[in-house]
TORKOL-4160 file (C-alpha; in steps of 0.2 Angstrom, whole numbers, padded with zeros to 4 digits, m for minus):
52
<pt num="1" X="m0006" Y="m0047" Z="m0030"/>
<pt num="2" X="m0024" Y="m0044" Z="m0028"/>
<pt num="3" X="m0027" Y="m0034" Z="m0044"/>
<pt num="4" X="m0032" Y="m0019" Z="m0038"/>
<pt num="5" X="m0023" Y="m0002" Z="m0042"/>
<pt num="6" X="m0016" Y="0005" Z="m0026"/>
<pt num="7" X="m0025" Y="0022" Z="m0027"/>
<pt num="8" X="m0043" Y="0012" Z="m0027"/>
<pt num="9" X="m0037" Y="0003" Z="m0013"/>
<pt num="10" X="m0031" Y="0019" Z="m0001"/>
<pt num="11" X="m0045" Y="0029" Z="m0006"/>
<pt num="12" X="m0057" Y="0013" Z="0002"/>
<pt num="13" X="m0047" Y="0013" Z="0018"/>
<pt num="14" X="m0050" Y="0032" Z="0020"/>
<pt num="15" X="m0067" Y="0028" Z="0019"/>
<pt num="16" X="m0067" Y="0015" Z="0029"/>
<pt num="17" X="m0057" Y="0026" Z="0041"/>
<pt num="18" X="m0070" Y="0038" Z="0040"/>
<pt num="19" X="m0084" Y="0040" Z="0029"/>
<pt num="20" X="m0093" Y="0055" Z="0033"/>
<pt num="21" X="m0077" Y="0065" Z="0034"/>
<pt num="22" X="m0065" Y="0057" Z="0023"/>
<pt num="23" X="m0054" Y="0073" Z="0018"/>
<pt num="24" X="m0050" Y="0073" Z="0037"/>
<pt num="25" X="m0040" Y="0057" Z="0037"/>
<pt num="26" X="m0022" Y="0061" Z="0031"/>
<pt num="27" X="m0016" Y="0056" Z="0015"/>
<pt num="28" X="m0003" Y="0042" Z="0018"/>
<pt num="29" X="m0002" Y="0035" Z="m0003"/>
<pt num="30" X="0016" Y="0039" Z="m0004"/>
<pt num="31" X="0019" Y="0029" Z="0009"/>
<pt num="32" X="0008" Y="0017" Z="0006"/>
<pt num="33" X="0017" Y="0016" Z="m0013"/>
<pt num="34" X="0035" Y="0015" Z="m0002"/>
<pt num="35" X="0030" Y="0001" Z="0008"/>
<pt num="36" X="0025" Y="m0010" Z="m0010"/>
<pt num="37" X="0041" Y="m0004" Z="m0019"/>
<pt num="38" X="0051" Y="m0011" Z="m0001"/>
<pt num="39" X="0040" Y="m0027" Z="m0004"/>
<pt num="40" X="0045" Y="m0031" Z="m0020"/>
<pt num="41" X="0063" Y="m0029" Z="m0017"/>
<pt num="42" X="0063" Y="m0040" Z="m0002"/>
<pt num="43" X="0052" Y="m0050" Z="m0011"/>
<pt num="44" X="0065" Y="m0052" Z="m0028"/>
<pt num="45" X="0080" Y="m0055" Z="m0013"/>
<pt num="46" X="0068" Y="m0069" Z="m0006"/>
<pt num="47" X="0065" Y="m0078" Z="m0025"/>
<pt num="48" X="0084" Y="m0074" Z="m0029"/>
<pt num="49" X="0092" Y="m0086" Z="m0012"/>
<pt num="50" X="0096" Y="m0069" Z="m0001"/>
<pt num="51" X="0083" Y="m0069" Z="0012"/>
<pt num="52" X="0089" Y="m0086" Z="0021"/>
C-alpha cells in the first residue's frame, strides 16, 4: 500500500537489523512475500462480507 517493492523494503530492515554485518541477518523474504499474499486474501474476504 505504501509503494514500495517488497525486496527494497526487507533489504532496509536487514540494515536496520544490522548494518555493519548485514549478510549475518537471516534471509526471511519468502516469508515476508507469505505473509502479504495471506494479507491480501484476508483482506479480499474482509471487502467481499466474510470477515464479520
Amino acid at each position: 500500500e505504501c509503494g514500495t517493492a517488497a525486496m527494497n523494503y526487507f533489504s532496509k530492515l536487514k540494515r536496520i537489523t544490522s548494518n555493519v554485518f548485514p549478510h549475518l541477518v537471516l534471509d526471511w523474504y519468502r516469508e515476508l512475500l507469505w505473509v502479504a499474499r495471506i494479507w491480501r486474501v484476508l483482506k479480499l474476504f474482509k471487502w467481499n462480507g466474510f470477515g464479520h
